[in-house]
N, C-alpha and C positions, 0 to 999 in steps of 0.2 A: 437273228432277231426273233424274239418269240410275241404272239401274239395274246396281248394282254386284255384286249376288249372283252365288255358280258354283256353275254347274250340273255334273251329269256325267250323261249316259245312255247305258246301252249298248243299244247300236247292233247290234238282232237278227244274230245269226250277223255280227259282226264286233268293233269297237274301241269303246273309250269314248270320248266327246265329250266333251270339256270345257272352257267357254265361261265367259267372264269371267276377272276379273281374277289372276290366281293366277300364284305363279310355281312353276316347273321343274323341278327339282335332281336331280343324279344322287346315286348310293348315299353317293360321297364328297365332295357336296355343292356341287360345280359345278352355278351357275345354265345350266341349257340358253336360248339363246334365243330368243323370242318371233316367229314373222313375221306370224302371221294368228292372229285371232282367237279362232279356235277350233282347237282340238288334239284327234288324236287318236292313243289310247293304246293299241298292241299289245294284245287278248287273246288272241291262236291261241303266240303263244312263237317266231314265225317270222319278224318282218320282220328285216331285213337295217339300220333304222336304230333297234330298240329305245332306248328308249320307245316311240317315235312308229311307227305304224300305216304300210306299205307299201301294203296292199294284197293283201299275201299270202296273208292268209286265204280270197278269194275262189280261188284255185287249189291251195287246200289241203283246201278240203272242208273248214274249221272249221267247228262248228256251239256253238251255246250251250244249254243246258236249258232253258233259260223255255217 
């Protein structure tokens, strides 16, 4: 049995993870494509390939409230 659930976590002072099966879409409904498994999803408003998470926040000084 394999386990089909998605997850999402975010990821202290950075992006959400999000693992399993799900698809993509931008605002105007273009499927993004899929390369690896897990995705992760800009929180800081900075990376450079939004949706998906650069890296940026670590030289941004992002931080999250939790």
């Amino acid at each position: 049995m394999t386990d089909d659930r998605v997850t999402i976590t975010a990821y202290p002072d950075g992006p959400l993870l999000v693992r399993g099966d799900v698809r993509l879409q931008t605002s105007d409904g273009r499927e993004l494509p899929r390369t690896r498994r897990t995705l992760a999803l800009c929180r800081c408003g900075l990376s450079t390939i939004k949706p998906l998470c650069d890296g940026t926040h670590k030289a941004s000084g992002f931080r999250t409230d939790d």
